[in-house]
C-alpha positions as CSV (number, residue, x, y, z in Angstrom):
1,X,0.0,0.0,0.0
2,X,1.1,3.7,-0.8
3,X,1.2,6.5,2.1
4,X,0.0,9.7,1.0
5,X,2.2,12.3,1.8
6,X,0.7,14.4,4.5
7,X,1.9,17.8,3.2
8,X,1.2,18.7,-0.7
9,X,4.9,17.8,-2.5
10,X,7.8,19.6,-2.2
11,X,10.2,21.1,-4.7
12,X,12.5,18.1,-4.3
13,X,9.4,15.5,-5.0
14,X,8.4,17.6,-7.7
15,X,12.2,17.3,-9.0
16,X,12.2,13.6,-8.2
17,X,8.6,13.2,-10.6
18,X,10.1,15.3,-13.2
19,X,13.1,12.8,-13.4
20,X,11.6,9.7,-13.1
21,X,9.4,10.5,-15.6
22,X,11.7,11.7,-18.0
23,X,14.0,8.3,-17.7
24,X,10.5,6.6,-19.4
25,X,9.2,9.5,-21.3
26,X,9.9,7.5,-24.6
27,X,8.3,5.0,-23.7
28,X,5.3,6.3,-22.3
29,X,4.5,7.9,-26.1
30,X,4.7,4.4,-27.5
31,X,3.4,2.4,-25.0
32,X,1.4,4.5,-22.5
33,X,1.6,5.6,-19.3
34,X,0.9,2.4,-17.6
35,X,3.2,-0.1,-19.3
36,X,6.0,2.5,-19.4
37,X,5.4,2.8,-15.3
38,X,4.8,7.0,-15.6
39,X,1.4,6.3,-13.8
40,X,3.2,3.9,-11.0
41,X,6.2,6.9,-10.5
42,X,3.4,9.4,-9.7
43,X,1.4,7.3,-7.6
44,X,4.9,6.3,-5.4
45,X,5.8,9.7,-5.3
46,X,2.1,10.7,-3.2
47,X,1.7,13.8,-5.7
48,X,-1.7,12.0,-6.8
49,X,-3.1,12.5,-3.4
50,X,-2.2,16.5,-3.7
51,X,-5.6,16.4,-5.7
52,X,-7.5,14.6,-3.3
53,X,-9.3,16.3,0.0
54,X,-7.8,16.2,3.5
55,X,-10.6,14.2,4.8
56,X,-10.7,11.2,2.6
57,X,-6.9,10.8,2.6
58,X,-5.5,13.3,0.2
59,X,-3.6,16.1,1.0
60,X,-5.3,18.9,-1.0
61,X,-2.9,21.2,-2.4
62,X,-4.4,24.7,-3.7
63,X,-5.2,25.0,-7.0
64,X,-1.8,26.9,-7.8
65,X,0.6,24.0,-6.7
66,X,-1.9,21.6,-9.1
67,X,-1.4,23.5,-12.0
68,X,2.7,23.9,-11.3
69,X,2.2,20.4,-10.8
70,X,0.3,19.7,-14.6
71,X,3.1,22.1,-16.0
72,X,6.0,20.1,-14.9
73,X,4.9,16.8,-15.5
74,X,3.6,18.1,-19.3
75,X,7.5,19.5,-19.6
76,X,8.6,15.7,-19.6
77,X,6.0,13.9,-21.3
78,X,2.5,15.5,-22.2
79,X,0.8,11.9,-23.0
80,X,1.6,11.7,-19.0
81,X,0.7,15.0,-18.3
82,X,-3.2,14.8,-20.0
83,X,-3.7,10.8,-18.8
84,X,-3.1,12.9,-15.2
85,X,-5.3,15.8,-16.2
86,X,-8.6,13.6,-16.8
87,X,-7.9,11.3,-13.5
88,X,-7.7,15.0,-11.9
89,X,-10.9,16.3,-13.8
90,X,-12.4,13.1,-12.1
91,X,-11.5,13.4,-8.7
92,X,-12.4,16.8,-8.9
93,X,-16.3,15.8,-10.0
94,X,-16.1,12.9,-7.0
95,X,-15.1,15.1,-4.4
96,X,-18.4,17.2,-4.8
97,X,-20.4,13.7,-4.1
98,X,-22.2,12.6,-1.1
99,X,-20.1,11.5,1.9
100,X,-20.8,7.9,1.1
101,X,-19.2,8.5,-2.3
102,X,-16.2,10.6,-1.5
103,X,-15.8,7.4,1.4
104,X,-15.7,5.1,-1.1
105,X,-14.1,6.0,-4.0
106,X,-11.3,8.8,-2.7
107,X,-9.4,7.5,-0.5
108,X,-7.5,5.0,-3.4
109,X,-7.3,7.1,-5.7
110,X,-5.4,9.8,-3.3
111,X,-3.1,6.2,-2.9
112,X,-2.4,5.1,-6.4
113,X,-4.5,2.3,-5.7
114,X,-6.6,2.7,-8.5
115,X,-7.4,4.7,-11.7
116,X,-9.9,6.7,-13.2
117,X,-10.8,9.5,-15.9
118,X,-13.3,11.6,-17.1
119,X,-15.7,11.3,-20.2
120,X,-17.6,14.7,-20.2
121,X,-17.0,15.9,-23.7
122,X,-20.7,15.2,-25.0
123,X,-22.1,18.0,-22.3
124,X,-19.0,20.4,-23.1
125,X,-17.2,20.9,-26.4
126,X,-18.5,17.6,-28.3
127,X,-21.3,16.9,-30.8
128,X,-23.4,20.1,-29.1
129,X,-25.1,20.5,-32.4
130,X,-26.9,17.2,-32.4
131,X,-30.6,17.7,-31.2
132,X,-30.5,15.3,-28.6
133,X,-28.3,14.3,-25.9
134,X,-25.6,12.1,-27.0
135,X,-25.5,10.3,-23.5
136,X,-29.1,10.3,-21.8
137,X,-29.5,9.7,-18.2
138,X,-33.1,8.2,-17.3
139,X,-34.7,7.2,-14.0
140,X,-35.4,3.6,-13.6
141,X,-36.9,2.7,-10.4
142,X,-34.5,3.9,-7.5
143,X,-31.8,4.0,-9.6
144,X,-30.4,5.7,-13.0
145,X,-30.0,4.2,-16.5
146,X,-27.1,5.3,-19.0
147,X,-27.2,5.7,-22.9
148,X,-25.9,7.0,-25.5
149,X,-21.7,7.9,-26.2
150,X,-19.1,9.6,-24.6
151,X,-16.9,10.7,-27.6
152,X,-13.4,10.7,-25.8
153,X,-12.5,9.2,-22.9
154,X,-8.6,9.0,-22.4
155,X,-7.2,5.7,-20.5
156,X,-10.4,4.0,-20.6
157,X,-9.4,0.5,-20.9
158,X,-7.2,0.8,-18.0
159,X,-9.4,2.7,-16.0
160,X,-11.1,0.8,-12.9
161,X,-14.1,3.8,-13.1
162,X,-15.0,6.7,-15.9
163,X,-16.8,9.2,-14.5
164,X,-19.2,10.8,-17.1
165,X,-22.1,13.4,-17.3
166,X,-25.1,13.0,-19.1
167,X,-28.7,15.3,-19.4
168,X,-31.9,14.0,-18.4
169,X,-35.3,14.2,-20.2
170,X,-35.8,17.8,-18.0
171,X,-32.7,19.1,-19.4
172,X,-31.0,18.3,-16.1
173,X,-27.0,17.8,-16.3
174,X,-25.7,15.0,-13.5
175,X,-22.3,12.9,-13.0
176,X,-22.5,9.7,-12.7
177,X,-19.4,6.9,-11.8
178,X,-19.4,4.2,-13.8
179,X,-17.3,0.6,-13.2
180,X,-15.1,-0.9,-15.8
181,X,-16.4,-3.2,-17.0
182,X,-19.9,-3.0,-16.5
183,X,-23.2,-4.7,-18.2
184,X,-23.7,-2.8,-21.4
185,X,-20.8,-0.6,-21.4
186,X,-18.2,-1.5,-24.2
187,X,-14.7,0.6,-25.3
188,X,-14.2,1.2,-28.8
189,X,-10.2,0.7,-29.6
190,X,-8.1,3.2,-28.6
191,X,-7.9,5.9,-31.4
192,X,-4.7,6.5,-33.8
193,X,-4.7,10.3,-33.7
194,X,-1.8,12.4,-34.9
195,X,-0.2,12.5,-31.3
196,X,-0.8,11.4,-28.0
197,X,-2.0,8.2,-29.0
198,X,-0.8,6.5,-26.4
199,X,-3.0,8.2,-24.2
200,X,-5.5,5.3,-25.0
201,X,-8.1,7.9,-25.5
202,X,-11.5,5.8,-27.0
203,X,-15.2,6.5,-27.4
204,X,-16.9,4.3,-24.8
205,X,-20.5,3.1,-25.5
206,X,-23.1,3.0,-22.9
207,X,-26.6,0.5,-23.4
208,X,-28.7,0.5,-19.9
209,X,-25.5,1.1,-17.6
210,X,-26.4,1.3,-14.3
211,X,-24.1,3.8,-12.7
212,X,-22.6,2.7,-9.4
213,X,-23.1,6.4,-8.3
214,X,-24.6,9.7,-8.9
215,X,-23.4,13.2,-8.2
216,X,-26.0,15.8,-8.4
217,X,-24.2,18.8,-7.2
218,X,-21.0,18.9,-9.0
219,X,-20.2,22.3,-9.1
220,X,-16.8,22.1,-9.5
221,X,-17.6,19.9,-12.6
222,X,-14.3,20.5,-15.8
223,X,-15.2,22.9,-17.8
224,X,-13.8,23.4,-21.7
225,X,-11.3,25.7,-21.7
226,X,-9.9,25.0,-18.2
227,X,-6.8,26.3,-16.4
228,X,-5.5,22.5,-16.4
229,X,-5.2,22.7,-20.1
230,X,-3.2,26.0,-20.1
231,X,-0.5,24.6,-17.8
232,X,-0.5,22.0,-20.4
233,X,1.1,24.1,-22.9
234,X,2.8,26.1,-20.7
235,X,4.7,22.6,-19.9
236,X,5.2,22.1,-23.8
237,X,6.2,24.5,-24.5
238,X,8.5,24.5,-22.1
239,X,9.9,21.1,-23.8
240,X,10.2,23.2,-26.7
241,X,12.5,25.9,-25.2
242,X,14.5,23.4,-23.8
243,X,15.7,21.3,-26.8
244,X,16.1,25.3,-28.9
245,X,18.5,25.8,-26.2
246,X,20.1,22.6,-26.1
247,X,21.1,23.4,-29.7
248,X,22.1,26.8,-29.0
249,X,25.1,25.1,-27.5
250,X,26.4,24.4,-30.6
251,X,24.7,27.2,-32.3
252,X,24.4,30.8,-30.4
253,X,22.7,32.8,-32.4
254,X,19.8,30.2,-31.2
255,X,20.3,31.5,-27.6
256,X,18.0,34.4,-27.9
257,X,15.1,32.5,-29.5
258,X,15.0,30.4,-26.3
259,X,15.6,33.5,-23.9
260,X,12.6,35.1,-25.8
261,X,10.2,32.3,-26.0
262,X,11.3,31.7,-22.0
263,X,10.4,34.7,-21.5
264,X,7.2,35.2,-23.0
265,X,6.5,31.8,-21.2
266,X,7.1,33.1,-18.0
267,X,4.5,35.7,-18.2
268,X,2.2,33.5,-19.3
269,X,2.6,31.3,-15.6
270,X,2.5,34.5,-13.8
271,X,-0.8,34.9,-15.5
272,X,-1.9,31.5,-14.8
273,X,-0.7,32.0,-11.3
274,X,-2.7,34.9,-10.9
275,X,-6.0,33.2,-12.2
276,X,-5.7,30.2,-9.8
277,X,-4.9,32.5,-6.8
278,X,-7.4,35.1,-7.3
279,X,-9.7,33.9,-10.0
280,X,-10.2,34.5,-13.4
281,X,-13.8,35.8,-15.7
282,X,-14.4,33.2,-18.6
283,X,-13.6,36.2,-21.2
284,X,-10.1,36.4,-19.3
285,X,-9.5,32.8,-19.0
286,X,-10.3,32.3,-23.1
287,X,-7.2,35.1,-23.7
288,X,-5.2,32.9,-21.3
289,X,-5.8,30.1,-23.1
290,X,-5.3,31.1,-26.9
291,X,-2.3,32.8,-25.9
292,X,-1.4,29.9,-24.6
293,X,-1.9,28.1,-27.7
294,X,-0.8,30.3,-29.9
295,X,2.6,30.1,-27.7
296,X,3.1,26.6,-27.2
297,X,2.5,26.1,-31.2
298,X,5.1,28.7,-32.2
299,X,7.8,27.0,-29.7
300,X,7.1,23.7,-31.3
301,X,7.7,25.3,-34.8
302,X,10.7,26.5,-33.5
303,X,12.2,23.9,-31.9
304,X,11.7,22.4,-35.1
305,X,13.4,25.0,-37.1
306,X,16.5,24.7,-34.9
307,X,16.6,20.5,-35.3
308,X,16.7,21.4,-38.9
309,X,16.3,18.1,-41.0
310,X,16.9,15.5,-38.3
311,X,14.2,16.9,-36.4
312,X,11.8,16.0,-39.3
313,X,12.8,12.4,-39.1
314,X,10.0,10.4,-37.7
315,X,11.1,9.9,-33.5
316,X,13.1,12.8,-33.1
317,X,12.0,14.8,-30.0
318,X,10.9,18.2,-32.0
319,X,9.4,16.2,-34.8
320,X,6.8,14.8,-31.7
321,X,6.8,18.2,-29.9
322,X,5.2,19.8,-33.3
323,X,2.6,16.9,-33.7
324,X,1.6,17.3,-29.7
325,X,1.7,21.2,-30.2
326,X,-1.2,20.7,-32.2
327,X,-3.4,18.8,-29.4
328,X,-4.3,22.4,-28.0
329,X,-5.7,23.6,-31.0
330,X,-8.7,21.1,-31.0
331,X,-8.8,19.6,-27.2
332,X,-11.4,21.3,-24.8
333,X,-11.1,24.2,-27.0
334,X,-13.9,26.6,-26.4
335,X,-15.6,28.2,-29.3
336,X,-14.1,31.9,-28.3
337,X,-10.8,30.5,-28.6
338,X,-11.3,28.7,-31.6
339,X,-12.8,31.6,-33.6
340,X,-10.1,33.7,-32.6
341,X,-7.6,31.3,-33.9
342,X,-9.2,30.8,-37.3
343,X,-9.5,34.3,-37.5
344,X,-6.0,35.0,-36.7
345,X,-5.4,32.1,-39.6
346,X,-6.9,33.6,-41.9
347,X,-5.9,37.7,-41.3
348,X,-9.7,38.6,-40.1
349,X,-9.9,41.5,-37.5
């Protein structure tokens, strides 16, 4: 059994995390977080528990030292760094449930004992065109009946649980925690997407799942667009600085692209930092975000650049930085942040 630290972790553990992770990073983008043993590092290091409440064994860090947290562990492999942000976005949704629930379900998470993620896409970014609700949540009885599709759910054939959210005939939005496996509940194959594959991100199918819980009140519920995704990029793009400078060695006129893009970096996590401490507006956070973006893919480009040809060869760690850069264009992307991107594309004011 793992101990969670007591105290949230320290620059040394953070240090320790950012190493081990990096000794499997290549791995992890082949194979996943699980085979490679990223997910085992953070669980032995207690950092999971820094997301997890005092009260069912966690040791609840604020929402700053999360985020630093996300950004450092995106710096040495992203594919770890979002399979960490969707078990987060779903502790986050079971810490607003009922006491029984938190009892039940926390306390092994905050220990590495066991895994979960988040499928919430079809009530926040995905398919909110379609007329009806893609997953549908109906009473049955004393209990709650699931179906329908949640379009990406990352890790989900190793995940013991996927929480999910799905509307109800009222137009009523509830969370609901699901077992793996359960009756009627099937995962599609894990998707071949241009990076991150590893990820294991699938659509998961739902036909008459009975939940094994329900959370009404989830106010704290992810929502698209998130801080968690910022110090996402802000961690890649980090990467990004780091192998420009790494060639700058060689070649100095390189050295002030990476003290630029450091810099311009930097100001971003002092505005992250600012919105965890104090809060942020959704008009704010959307800036945030697509500058952010706009960032992490111009570091990636650059990186590139500096690699020259061997960094377009197939396995080369800029050639994958440039293909993960482009995650943040499409994943919990609000529509605010999108328009301004195409717009930007295409020289519209």
């Amino acid at each position: 059994m793992i101990t969670p630290r007591s105290a949230p972790p320290d620059a040394n553990t953070l240090a320790d995390v950012a190493a081990a992770l990096r000794v499997v990073a290549g791995r992890t983008a082949v194979e996943g977080p699980w085979s490679s043993g990223a997910m085992h590092a953070l669980a032995q290091s207690g950092v999971l528990a820094a997301f997890v409440p005092a009260d069912v064994g966690g040791s609840a860090a604020g929402e700053w030292p999360l985020l630093e947290l996300l950004t450092i562990v995106a710096e040495e492999c992203l594919t770890t760094a979002l399979v960490m942000s969707q078990w987060a976005a779903a502790v986050r949704i079971i810490a607003t449930a009922a006491a029984d629930v938190r009892r039940r379900y926390l306390p092994p998470l905050a220990r590495g004992e066991s895994f979960t993620t988040v499928g919430v896409s079809q009530i926040t970014t995905s398919r909110q065109h379609v007329g009806k609700p893609v997953l549908a949540a109906t009473r049955d009885g004393d209990a709650w009946r699931l179906d329908g599709l949640c379009p990406w759910v990352t890790g989900a054939d190793e995940a013991d649980t996927i929480v999910t959210g799905a509307a109800t005939a009222a137009g009523e939005r509830l969370f609901f925690v699901v077992p793996v496996p359960a009756a009627g509940l099937s995962i599609e194959p894990p998707m071949e997407m241009l990076a991150l594959s590893a990820s294991r991100t699938s659509a998961v199918r739902l036909e008459s799942v009975r939940p094994a819980a329900v959370i009404v009140a989830a106010t704290d519920a992810p929502r698209s667009g998130g801080l968690a995704t910022t110090a996402l990029a802000l961690g890649a793009t980090r990467a990004a600085v780091r192998l420009i400078a790494a060639e700058g060695d060689t070649r100095p006129h390189l050295r002030a692209i990476a003290e630029s893009l450091a810099a311009e970096a930097a100001a971003l996590t002092g505005r992250l930092r600012e919105a965890a401490v104090n809060g942020i507006e959704i008009a704010a956070r959307d800036r945030l975000r697509g500058d952010a973006n706009g960032l992490v893919t111009r570091s990636a480009q650059a990186a590139l650049t500096a690699a020259k040809g061997a960094g377009f060869v197939r396995g080369h760690p800029a050639e994958r930085l440039a293909r993960e850069s482009l995650f943040f264009l499409v994943w919990s992307c609000p529509p605010a942040v999108a328009t301004s991107l195409l717009c930007e594309l295409a020289h519209i004011d």
